[in-house]
KELOKOL-643782 format. One record per residue: residue in one letter; y, x, z of N, C-alpha, C, O in turn. Coordinates in pm, 1 decimal. Layout:
BEGIN
<rec res="a" n_y="Y" n_x="X" n_z="Z" ca_y="Y" ca_x="X" ca_z="Z" c_y="Y" c_x="X" c_z="Z" o_y="Y" o_x="X" o_z="Z"/>
...
***
This chain:
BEGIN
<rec res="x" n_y="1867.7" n_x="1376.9" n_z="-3533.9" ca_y="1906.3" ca_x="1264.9" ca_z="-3450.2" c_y="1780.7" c_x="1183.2" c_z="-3416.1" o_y="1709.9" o_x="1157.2" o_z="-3513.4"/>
<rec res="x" n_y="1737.4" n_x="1135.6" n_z="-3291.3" ca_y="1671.2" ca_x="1081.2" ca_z="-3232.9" c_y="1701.3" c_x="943.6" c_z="-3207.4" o_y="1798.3" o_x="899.9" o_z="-3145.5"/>
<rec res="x" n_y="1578.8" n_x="859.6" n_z="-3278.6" ca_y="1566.3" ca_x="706.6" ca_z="-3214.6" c_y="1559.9" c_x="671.2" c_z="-3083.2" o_y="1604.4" o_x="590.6" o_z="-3001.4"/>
<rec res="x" n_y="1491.2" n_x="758.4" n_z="-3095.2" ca_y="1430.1" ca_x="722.7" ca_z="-2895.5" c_y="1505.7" c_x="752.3" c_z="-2823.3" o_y="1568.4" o_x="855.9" o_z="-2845.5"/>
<rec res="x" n_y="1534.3" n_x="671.6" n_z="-2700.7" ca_y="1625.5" ca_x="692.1" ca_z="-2628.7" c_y="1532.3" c_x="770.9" c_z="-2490.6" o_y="1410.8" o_x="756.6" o_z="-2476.5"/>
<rec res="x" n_y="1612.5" n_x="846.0" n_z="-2406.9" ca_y="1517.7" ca_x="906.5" ca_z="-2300.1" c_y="1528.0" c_x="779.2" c_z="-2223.9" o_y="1604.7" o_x="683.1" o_z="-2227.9"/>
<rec res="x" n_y="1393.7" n_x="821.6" n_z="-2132.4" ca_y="1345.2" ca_x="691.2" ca_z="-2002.4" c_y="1408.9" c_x="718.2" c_z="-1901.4" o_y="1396.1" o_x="828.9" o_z="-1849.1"/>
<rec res="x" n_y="1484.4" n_x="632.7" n_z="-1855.3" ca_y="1546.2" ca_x="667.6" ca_z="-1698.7" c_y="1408.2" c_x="632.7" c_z="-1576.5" o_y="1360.7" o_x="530.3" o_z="-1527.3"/>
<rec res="x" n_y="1384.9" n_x="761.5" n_z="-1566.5" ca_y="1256.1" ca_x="726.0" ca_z="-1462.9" c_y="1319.6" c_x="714.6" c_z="-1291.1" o_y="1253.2" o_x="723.6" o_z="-1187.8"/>
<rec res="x" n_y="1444.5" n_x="695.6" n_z="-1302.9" ca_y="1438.7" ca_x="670.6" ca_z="-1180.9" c_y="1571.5" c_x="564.8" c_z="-1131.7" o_y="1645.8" o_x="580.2" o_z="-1034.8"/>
<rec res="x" n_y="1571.9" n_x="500.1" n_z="-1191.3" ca_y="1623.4" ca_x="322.3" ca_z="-1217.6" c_y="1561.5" c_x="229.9" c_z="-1111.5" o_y="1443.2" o_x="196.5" o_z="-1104.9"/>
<rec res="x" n_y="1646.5" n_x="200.0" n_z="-1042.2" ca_y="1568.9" ca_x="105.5" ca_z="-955.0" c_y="1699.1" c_x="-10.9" c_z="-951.4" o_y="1821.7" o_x="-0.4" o_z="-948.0"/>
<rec res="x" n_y="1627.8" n_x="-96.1" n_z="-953.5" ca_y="1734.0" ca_x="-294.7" ca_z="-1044.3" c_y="1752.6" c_x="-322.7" c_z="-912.7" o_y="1679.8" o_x="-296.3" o_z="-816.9"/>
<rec res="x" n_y="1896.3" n_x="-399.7" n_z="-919.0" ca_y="1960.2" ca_x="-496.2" ca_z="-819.2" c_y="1902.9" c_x="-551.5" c_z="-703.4" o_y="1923.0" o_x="-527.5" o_z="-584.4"/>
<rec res="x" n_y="1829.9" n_x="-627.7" n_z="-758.9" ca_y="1714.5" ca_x="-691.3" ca_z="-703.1" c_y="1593.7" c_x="-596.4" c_z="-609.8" o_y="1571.2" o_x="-615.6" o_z="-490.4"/>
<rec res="x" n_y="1538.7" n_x="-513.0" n_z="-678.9" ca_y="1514.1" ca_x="-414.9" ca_z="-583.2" c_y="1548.0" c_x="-364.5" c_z="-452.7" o_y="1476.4" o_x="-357.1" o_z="-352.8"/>
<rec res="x" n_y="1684.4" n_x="-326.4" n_z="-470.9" ca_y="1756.5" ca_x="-258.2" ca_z="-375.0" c_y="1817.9" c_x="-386.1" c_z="-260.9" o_y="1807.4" o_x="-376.9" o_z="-138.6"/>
<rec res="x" n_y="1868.4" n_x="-477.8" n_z="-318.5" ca_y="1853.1" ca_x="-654.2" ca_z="-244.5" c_y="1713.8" c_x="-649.9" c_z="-165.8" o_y="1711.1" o_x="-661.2" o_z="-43.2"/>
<rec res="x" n_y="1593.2" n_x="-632.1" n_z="-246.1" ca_y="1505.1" ca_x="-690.6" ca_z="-130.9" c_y="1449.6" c_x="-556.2" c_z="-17.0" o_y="1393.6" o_x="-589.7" o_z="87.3"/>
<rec res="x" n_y="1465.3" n_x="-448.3" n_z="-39.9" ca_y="1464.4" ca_x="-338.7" ca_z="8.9" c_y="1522.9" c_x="-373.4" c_z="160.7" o_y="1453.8" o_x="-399.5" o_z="259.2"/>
<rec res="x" n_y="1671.7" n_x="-366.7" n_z="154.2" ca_y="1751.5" ca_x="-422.9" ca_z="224.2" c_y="1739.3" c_x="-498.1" c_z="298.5" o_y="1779.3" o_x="-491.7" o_z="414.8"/>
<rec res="x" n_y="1672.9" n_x="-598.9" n_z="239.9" ca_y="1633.4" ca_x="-738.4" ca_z="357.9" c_y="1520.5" c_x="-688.5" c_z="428.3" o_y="1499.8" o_x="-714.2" o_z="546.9"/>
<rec res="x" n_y="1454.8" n_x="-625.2" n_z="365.0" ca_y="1280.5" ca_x="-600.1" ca_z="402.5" c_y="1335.8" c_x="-522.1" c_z="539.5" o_y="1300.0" o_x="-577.8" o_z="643.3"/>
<rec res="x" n_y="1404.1" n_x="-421.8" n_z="553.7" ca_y="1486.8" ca_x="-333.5" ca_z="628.2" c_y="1572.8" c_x="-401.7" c_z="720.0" o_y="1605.4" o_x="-328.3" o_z="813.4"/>
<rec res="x" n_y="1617.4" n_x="-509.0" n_z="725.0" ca_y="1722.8" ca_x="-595.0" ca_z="828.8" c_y="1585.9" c_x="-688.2" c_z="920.5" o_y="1590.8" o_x="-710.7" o_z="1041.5"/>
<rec res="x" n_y="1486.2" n_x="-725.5" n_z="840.6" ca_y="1418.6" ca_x="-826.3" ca_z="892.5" c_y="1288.5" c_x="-786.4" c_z="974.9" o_y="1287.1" o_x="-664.5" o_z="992.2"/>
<rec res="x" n_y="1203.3" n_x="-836.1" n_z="1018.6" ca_y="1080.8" ca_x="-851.2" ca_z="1086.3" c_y="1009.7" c_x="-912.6" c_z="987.6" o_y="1063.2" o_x="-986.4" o_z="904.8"/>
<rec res="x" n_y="837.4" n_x="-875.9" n_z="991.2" ca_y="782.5" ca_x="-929.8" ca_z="852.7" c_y="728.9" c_x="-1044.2" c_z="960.3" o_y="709.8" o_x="-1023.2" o_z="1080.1"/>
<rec res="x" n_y="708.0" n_x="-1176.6" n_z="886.9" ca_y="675.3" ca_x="-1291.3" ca_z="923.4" c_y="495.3" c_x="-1272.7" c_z="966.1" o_y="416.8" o_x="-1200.8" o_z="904.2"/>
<rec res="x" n_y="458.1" n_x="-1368.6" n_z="1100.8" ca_y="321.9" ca_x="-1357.9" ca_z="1082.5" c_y="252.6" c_x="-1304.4" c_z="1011.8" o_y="205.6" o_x="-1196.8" o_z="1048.6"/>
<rec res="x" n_y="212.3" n_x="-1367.9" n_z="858.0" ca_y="141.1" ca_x="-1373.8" ca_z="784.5" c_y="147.7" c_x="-1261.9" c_z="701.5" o_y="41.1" o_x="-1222.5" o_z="654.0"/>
<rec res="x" n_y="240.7" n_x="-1208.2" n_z="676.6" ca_y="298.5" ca_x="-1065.7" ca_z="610.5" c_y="241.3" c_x="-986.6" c_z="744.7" o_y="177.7" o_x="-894.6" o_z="693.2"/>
<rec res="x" n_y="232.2" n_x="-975.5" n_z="850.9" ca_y="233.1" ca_x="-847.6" ca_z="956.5" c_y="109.4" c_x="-857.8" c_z="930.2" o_y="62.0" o_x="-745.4" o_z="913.7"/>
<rec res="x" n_y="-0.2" n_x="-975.9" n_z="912.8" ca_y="-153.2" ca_x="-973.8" ca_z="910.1" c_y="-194.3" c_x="-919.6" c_z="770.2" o_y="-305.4" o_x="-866.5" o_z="772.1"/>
<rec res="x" n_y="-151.0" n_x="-919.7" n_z="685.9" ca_y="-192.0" ca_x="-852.4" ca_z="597.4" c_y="-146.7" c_x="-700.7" c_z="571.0" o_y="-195.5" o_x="-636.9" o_z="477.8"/>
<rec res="x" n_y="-59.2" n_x="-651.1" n_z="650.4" ca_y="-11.5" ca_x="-502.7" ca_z="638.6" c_y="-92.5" c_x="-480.4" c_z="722.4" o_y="-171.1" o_x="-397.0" o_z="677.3"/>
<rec res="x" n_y="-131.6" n_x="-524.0" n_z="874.1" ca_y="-287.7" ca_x="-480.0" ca_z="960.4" c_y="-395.3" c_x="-466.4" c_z="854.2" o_y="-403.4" o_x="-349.5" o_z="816.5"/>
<rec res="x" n_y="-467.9" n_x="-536.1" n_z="802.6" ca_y="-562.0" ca_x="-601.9" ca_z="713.3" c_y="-560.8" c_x="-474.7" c_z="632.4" o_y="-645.9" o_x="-389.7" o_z="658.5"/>
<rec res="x" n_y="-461.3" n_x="-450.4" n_z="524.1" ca_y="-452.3" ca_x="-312.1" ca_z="442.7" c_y="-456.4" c_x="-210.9" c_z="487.9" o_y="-519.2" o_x="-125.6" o_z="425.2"/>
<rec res="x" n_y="-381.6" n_x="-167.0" n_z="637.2" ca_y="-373.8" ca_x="-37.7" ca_z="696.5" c_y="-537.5" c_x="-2.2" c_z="777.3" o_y="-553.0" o_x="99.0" o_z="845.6"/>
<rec res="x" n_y="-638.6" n_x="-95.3" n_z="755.8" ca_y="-743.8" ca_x="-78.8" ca_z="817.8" c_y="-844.7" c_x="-81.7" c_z="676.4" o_y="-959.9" o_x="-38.8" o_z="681.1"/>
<rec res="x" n_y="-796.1" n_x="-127.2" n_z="576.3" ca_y="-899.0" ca_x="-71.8" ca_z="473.7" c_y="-835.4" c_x="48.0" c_z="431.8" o_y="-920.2" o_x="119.4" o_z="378.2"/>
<rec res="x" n_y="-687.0" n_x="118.7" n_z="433.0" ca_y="-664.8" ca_x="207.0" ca_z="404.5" c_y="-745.5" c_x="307.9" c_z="486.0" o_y="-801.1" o_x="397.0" o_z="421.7"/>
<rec res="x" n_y="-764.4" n_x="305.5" n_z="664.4" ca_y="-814.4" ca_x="364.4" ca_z="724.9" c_y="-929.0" c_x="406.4" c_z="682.7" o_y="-955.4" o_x="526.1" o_z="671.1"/>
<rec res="x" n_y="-1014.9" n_x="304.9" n_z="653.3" ca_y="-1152.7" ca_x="322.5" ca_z="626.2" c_y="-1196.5" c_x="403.5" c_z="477.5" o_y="-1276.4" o_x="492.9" o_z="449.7"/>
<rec res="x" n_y="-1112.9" n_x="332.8" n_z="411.5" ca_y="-1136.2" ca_x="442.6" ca_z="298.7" c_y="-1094.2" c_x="568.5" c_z="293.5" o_y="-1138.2" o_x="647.1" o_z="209.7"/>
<rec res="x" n_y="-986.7" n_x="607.1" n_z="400.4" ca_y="-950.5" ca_x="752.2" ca_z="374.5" c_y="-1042.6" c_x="837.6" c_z="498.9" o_y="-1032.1" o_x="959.7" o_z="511.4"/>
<rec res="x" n_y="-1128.0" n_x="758.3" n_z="582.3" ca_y="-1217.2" ca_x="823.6" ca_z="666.0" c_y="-1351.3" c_x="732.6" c_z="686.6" o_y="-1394.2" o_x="650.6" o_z="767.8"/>
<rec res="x" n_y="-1392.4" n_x="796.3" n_z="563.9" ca_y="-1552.8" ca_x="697.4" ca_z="509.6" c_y="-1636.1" c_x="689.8" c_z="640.2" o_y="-1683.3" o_x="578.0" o_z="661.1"/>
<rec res="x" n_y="-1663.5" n_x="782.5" n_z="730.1" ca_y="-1777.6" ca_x="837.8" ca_z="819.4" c_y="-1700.3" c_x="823.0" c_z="920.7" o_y="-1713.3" o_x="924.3" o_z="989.4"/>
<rec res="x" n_y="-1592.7" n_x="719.2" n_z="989.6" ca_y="-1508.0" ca_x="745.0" ca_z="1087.0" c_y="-1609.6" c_x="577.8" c_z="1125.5" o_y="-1620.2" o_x="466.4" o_z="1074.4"/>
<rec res="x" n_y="-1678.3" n_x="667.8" n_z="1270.5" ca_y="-1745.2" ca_x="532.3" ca_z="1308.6" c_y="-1881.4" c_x="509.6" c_z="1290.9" o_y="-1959.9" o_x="439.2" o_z="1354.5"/>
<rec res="x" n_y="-1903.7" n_x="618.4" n_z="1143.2" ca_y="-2078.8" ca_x="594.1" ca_z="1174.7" c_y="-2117.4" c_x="721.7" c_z="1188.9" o_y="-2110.9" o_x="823.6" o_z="1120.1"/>
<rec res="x" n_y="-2171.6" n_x="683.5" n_z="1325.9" ca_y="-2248.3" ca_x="806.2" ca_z="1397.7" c_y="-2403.2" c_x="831.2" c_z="1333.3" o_y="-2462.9" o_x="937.0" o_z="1313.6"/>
<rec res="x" n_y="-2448.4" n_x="675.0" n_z="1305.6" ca_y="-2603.3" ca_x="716.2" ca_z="1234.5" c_y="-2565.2" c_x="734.9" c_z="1104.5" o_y="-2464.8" o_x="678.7" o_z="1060.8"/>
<rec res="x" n_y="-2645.6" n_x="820.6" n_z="1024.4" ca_y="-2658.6" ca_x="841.8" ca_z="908.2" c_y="-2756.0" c_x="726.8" c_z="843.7" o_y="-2878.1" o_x="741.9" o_z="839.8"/>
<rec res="x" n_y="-2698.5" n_x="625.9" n_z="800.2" ca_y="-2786.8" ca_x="529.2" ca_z="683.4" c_y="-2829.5" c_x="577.0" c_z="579.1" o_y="-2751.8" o_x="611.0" o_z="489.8"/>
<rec res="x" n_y="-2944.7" n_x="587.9" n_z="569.6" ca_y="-3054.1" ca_x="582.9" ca_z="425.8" c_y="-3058.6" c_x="453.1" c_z="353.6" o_y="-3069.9" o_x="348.8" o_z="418.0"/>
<rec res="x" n_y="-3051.6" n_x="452.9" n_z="244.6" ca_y="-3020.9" ca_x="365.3" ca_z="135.9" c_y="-3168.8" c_x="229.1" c_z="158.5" o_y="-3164.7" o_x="108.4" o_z="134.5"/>
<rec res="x" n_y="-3296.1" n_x="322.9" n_z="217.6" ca_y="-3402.3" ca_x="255.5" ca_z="218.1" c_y="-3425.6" c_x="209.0" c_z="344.8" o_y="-3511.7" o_x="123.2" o_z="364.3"/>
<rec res="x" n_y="-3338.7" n_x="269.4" n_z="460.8" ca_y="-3376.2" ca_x="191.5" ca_z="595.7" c_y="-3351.7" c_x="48.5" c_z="610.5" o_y="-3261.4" o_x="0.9" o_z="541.6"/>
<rec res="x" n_y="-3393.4" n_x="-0.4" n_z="660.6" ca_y="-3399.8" ca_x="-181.3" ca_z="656.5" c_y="-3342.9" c_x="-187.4" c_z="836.3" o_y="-3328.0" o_x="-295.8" o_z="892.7"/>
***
């Protein structure tokens, strides 16, 4: 017999599924749309390092 109980790995709370929902009925406010721009352009950049630089920078060019 086992103490441990198994992990429900795929449990998602009230509240969750509540704000899911709203997130899904609504429009994100200003300030929320500027920061999903803001992230989706450092996401860009980090997933395409060299997207944009045509010169190759040397660590020592000034």
């Amino acid at each position: 017999m086992s103490l441990i109980k198994p992990i429900k790995r795929d449990f998602t709370s009230d509240i969750d599924i509540a704000l899911k929902e709203f997130d899904s009925e609504h429009e994100p406010s200003t300030s929320q749309q500027r920061e999903i721009d803001k992230y989706q352009a450092i996401f860009k950049k980090r997933d395409n390092p060299n997207l944009g630089n045509d010169e190759k920078e040397d660590l020592w060019t000034f």
